[in-house]
N, CA and C atoms as a LAMMPS dump frame, in Angstrom:
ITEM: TIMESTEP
0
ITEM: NUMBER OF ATOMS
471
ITEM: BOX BOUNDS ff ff ff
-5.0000000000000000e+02 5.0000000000000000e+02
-5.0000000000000000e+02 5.0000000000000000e+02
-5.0000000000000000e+02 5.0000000000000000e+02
ITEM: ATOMS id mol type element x y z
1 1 1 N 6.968 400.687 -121.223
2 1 2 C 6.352 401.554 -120.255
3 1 3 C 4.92 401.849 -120.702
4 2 1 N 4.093 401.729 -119.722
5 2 2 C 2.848 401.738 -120.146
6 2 3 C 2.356 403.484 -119.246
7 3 1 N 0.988 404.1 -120.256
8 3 2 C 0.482 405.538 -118.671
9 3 3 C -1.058 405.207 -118.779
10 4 1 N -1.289 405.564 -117.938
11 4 2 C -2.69 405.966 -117.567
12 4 3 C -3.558 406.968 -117.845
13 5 1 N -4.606 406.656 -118.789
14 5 2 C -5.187 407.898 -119.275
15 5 3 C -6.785 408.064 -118.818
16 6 1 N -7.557 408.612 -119.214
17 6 2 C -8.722 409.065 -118.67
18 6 3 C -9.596 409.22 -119.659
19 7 1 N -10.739 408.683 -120.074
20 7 2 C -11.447 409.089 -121.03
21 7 3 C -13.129 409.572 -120.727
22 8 1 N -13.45 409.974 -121.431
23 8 2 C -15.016 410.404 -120.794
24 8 3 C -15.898 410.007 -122.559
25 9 1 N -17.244 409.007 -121.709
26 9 2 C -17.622 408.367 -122.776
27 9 3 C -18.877 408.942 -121.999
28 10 1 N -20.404 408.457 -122.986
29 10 2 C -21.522 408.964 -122.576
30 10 3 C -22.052 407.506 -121.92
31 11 1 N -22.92 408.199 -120.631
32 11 2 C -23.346 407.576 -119.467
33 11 3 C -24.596 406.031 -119.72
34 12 1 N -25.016 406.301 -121.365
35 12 2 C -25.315 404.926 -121.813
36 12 3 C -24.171 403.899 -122.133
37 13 1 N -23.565 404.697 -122.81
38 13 2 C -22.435 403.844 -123.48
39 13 3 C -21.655 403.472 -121.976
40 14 1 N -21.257 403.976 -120.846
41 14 2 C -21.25 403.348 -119.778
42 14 3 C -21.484 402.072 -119.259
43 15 1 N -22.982 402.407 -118.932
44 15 2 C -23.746 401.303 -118.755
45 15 3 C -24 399.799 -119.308
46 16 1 N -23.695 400.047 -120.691
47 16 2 C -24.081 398.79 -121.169
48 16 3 C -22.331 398.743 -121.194
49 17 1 N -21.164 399.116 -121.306
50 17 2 C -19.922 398.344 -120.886
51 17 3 C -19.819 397.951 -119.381
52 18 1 N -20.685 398.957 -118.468
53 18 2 C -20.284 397.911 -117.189
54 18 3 C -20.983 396.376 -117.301
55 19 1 N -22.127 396.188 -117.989
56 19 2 C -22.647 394.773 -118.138
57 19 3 C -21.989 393.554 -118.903
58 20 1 N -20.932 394.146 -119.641
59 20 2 C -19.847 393.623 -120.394
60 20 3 C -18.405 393.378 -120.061
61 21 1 N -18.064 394.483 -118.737
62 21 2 C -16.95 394.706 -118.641
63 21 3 C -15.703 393.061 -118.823
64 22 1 N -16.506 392.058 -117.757
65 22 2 C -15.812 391.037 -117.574
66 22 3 C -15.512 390.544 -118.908
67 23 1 N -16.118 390.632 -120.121
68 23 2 C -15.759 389.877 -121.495
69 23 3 C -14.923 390.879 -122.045
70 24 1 N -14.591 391.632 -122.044
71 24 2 C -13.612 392.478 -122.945
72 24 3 C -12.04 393.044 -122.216
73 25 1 N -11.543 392.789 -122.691
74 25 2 C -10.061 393.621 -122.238
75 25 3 C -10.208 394.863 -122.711
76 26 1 N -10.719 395.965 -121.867
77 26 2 C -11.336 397.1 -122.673
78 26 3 C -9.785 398.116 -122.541
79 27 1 N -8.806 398.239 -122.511
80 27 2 C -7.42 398.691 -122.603
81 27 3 C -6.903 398.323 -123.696
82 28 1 N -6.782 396.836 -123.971
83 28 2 C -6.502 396.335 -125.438
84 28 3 C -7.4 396.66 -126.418
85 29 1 N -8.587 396.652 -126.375
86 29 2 C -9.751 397.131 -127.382
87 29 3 C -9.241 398.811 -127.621
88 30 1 N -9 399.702 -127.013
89 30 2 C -8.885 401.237 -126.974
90 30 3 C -7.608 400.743 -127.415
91 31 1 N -6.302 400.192 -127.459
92 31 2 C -5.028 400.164 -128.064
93 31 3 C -5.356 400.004 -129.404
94 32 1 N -5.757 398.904 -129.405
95 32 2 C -5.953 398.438 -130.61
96 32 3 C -6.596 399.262 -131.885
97 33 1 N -7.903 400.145 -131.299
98 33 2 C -8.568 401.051 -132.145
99 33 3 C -7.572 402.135 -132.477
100 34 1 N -7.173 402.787 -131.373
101 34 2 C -6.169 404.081 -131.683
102 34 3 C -5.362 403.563 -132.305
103 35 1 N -4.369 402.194 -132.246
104 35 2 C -2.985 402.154 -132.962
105 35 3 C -3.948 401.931 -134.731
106 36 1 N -4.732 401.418 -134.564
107 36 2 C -5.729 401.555 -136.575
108 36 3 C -6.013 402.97 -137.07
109 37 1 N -6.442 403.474 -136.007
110 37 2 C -6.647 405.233 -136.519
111 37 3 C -5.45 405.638 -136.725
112 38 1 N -4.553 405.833 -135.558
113 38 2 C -2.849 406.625 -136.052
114 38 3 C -2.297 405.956 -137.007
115 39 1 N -2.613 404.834 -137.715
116 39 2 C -2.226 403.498 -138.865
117 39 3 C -2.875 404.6 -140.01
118 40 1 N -3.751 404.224 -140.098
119 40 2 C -4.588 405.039 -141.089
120 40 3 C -3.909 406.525 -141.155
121 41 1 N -3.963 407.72 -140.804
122 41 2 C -3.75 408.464 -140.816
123 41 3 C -2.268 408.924 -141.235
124 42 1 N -1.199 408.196 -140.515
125 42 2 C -0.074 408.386 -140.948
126 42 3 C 0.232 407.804 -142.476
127 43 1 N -0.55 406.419 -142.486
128 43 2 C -0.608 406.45 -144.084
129 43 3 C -0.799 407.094 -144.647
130 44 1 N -1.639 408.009 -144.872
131 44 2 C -2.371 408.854 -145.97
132 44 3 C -1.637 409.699 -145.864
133 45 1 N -1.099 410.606 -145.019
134 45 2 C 0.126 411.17 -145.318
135 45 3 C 1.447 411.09 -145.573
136 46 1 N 1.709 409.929 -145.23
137 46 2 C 2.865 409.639 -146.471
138 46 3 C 2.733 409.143 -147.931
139 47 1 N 1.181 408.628 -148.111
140 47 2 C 1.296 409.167 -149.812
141 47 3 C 0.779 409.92 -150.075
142 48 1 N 0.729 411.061 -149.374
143 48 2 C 0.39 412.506 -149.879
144 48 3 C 1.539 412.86 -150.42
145 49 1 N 2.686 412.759 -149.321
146 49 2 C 4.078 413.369 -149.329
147 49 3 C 5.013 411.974 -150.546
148 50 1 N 4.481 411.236 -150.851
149 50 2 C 4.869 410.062 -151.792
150 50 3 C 4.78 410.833 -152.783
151 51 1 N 3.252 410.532 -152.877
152 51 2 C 2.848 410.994 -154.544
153 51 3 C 2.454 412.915 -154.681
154 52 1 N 3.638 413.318 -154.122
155 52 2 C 3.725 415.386 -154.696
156 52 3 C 3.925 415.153 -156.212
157 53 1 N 4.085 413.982 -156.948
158 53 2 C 3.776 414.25 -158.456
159 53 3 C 2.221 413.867 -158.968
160 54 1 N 1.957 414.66 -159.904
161 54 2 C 0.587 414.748 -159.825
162 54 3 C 0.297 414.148 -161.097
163 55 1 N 1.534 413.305 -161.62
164 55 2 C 1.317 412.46 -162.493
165 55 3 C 1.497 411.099 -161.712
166 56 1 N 1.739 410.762 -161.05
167 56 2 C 1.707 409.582 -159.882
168 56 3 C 0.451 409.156 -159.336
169 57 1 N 0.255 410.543 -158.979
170 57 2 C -1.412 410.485 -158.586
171 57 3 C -2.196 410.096 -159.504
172 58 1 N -2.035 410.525 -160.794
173 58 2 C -3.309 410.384 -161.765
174 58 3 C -2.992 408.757 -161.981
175 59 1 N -1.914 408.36 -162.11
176 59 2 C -1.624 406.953 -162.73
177 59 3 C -1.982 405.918 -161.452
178 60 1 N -2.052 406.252 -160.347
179 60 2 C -2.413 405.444 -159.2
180 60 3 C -3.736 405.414 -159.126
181 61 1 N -4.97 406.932 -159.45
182 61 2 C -6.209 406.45 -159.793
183 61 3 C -6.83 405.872 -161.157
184 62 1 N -5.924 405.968 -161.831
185 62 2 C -6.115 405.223 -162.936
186 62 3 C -6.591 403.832 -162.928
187 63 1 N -5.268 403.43 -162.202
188 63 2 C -5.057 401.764 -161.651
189 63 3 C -6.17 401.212 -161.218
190 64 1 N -6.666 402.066 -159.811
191 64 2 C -7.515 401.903 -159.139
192 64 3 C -9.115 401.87 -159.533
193 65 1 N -9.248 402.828 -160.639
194 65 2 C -10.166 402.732 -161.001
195 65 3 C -10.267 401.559 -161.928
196 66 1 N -9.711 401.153 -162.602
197 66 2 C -9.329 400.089 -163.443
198 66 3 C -9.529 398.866 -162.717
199 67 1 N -9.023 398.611 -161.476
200 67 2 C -9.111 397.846 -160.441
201 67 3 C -10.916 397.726 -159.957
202 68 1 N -11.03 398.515 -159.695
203 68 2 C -12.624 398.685 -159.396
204 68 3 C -13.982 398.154 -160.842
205 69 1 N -13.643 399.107 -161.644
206 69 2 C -14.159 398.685 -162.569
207 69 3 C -14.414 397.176 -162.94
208 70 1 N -13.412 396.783 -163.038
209 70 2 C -12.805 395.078 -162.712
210 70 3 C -13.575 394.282 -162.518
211 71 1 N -13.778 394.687 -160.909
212 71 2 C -14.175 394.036 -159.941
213 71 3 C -15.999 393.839 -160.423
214 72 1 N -16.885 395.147 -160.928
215 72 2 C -17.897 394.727 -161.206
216 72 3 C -18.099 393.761 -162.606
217 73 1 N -17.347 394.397 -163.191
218 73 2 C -17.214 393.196 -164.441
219 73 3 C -17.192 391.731 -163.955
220 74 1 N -16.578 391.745 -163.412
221 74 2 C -16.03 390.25 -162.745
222 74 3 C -17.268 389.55 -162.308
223 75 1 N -17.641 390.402 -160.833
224 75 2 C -18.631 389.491 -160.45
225 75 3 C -20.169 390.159 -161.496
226 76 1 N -20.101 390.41 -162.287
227 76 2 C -21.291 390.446 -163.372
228 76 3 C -21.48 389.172 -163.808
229 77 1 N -20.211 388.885 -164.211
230 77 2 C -19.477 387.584 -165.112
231 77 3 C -19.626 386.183 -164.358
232 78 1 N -19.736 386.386 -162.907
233 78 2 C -19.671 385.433 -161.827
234 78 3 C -21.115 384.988 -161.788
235 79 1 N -22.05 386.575 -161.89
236 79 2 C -23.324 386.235 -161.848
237 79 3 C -23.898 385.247 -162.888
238 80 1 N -23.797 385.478 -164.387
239 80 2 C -24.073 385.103 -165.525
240 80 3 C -23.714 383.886 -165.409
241 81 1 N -22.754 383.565 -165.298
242 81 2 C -22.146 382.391 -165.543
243 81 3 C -22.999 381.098 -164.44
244 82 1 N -23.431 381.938 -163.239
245 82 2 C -24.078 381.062 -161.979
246 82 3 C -25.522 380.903 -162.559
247 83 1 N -26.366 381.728 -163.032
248 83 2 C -27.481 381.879 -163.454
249 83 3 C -27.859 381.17 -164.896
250 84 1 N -26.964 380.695 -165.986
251 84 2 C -26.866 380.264 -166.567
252 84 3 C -26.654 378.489 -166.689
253 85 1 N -26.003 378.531 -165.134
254 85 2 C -25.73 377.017 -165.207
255 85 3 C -27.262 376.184 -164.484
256 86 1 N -28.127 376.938 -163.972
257 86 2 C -29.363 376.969 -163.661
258 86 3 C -30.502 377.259 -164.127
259 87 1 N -30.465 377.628 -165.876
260 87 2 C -31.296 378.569 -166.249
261 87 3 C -31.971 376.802 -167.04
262 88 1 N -33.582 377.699 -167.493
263 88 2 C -33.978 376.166 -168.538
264 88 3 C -33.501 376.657 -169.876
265 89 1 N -33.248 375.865 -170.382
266 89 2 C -32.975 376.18 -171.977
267 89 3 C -33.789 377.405 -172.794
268 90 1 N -34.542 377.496 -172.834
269 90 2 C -35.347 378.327 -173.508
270 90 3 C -35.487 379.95 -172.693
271 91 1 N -35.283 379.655 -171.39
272 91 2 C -34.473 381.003 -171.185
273 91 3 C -33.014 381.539 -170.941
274 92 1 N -32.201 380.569 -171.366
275 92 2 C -30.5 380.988 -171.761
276 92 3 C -30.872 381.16 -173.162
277 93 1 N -31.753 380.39 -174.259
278 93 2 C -31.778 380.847 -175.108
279 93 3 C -32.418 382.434 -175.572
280 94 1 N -33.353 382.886 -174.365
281 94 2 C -33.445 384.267 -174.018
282 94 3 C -32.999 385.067 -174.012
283 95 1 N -31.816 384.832 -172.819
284 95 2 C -30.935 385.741 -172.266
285 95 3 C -29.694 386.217 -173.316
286 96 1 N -29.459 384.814 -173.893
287 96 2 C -28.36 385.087 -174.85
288 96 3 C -28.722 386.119 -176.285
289 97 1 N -30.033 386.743 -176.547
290 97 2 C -30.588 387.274 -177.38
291 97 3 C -30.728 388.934 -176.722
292 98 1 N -30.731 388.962 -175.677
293 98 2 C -30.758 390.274 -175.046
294 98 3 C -29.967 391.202 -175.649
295 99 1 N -30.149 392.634 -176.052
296 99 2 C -29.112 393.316 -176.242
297 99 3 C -29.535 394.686 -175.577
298 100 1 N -28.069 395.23 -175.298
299 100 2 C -28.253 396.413 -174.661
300 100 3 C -28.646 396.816 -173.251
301 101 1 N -27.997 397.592 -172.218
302 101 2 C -28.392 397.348 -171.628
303 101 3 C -29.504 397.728 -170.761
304 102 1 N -30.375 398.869 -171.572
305 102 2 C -31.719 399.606 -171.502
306 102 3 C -32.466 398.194 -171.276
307 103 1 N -32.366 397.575 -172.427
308 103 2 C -33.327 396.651 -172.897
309 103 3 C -33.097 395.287 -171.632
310 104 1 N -31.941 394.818 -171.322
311 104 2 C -31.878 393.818 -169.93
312 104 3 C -32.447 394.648 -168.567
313 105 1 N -32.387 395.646 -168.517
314 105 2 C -32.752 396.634 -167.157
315 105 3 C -34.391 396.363 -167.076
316 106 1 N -34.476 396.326 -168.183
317 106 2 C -36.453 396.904 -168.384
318 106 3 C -36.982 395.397 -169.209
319 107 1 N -36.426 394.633 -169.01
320 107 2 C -37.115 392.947 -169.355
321 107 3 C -37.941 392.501 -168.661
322 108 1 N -38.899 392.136 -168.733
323 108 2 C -39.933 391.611 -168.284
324 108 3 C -39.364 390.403 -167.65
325 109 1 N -38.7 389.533 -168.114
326 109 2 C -38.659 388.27 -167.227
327 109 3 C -36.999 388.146 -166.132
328 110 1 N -36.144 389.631 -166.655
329 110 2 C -34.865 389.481 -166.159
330 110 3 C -34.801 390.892 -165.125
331 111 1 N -35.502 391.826 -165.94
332 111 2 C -35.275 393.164 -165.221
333 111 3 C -35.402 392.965 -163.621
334 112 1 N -36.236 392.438 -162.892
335 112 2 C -36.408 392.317 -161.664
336 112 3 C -34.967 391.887 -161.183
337 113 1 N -34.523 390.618 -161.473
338 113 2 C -33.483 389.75 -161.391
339 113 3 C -32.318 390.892 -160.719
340 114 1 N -31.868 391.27 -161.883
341 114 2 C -30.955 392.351 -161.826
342 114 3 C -31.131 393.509 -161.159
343 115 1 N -32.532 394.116 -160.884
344 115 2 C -32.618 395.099 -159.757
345 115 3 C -32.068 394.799 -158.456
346 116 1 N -32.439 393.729 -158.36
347 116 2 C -32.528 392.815 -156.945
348 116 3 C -30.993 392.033 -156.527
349 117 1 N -30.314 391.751 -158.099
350 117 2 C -28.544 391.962 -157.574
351 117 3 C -27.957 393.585 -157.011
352 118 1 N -28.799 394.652 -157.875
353 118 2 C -28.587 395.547 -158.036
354 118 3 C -28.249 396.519 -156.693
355 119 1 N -29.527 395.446 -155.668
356 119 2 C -29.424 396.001 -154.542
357 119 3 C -28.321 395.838 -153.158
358 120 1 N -28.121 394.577 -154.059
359 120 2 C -26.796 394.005 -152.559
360 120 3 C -25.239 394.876 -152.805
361 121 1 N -25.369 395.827 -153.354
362 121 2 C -24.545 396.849 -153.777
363 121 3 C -24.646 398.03 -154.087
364 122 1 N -24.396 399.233 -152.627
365 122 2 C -25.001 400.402 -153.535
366 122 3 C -24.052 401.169 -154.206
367 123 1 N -22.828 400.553 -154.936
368 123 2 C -22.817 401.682 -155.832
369 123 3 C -23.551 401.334 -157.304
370 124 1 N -23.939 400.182 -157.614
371 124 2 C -24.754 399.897 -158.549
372 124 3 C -26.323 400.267 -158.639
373 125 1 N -25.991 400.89 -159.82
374 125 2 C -27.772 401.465 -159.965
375 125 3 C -28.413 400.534 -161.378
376 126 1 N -28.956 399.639 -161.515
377 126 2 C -29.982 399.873 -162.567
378 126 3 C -31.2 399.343 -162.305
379 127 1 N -31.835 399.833 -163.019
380 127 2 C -33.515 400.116 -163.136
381 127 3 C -33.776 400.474 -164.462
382 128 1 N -35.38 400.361 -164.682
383 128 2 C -36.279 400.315 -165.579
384 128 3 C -35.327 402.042 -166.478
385 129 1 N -35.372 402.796 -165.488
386 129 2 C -35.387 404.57 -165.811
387 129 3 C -33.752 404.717 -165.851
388 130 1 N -32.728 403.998 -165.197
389 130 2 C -31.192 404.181 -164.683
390 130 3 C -30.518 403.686 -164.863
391 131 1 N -29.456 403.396 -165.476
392 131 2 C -28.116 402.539 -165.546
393 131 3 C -27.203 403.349 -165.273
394 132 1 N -26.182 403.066 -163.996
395 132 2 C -25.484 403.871 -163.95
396 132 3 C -23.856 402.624 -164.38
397 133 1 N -22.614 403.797 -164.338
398 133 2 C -21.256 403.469 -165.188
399 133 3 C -21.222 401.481 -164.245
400 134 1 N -21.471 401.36 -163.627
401 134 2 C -21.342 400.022 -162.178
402 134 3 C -22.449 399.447 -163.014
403 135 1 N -23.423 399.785 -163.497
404 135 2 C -24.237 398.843 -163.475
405 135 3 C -24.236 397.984 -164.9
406 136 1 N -23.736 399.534 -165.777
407 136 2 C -23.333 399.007 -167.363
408 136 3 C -22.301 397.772 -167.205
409 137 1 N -21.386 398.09 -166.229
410 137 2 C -20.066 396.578 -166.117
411 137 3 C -20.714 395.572 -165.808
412 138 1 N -21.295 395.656 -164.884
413 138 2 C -22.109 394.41 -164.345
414 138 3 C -22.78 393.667 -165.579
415 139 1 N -23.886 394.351 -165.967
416 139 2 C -24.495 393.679 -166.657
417 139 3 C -23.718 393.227 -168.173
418 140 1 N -22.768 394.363 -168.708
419 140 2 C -21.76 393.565 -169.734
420 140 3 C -20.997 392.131 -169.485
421 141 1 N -20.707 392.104 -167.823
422 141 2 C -20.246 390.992 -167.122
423 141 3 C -21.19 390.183 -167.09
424 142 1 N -22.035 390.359 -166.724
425 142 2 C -22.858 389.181 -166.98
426 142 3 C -23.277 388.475 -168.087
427 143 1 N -23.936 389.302 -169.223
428 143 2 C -23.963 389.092 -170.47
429 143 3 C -22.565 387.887 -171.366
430 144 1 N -21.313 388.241 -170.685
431 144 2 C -20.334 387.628 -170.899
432 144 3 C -20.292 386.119 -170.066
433 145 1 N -20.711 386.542 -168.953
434 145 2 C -20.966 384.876 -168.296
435 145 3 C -21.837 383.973 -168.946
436 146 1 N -22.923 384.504 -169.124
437 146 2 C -23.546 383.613 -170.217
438 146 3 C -23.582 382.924 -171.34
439 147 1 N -22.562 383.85 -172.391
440 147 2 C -22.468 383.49 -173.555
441 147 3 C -20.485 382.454 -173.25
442 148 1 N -20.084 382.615 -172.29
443 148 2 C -19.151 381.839 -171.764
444 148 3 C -19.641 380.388 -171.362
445 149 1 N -20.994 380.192 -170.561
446 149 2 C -21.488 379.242 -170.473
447 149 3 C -21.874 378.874 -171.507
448 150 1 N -22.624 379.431 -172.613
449 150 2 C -23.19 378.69 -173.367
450 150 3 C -22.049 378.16 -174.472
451 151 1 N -20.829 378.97 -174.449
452 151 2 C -19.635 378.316 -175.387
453 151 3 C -19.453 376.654 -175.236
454 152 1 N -19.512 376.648 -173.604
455 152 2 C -19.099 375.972 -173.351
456 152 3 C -19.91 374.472 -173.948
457 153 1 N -21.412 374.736 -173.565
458 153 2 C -22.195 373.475 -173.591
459 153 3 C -22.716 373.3 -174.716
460 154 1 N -22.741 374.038 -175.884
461 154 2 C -23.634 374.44 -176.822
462 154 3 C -23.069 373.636 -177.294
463 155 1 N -21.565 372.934 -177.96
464 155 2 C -21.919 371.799 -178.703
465 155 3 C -21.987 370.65 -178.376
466 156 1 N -22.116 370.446 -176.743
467 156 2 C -22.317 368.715 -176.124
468 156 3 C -23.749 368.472 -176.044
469 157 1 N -25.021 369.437 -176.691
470 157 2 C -25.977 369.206 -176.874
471 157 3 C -27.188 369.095 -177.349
């Protein structure tokens, strides 16, 4: 059984759906959104009502954060490892000398580099003045891609 409902949208947002109307099943589009919102919502309250232990909770952001953390390590590691297989010799032999990560943030020939990954992600901050907890993984990840690459080739050459 299907009902009929009524909605009131603003008189632009109107307009540019009557110029659209014929391409969209705009009934299925409004199903579809509401059944994701009441999706969403009823989730979160059942692991509210899941996790009433508040040691559940802590061990689920634990995870998660762990999970996250991860994730910048990872693609730090993804980076290094890509940048390395492209680099000239004499600057992997650079990079692999870097320490710290004040000192990679504020490099003259890398610091830019890394601002500029820095940006296709904002929870990562570093800069000349900033490293924030995202940016320390990253760049430990990366640091690790490199010296992973160079394990690798350093004695076939």
């Amino acid at each position: 059984m299907t009902r009929k409902i009524t909605l009131s949208i603003p008189d632009m947002l109107y307009e540019k759906m009557e110029d659209w109307r014929k391409s969209f099943n705009l009934s299925k589009m409004f199903q579809d959104a509401l059944t994701e919102a009441i999706h969403k919502k009823e989730e979160f309250q059942r692991r509210i009502k899941e996790d009433h232990d508040m040691s559940q909770i802590i061990e689920r952001l634990k995870n998660e954060k762990r999970q996250s953390e991860g994730n910048y390590s990872e693609n730090g590691k993804m980076h290094g490892f890509k940048w390395a297989k492209s680099a000239h010799y004499e600057d992997l032999m650079y990079a692999l000398e870097l320490k710290g990560h004040s000192q990679m943030a504020s490099d003259k020939m890398l610091g830019s580099y890394f601002s500029e990954l820095a940006e296709s992600d904002h929870f990562i901050d570093i800069s000349s003045d900033t490293i924030n907890k995202y940016g320390k993984l990253f760049l430990d990840g990366w640091r690790k891609g490199v010296k992973e690459f160079w394990n690798e080739v350093k004695e076939k050459i």
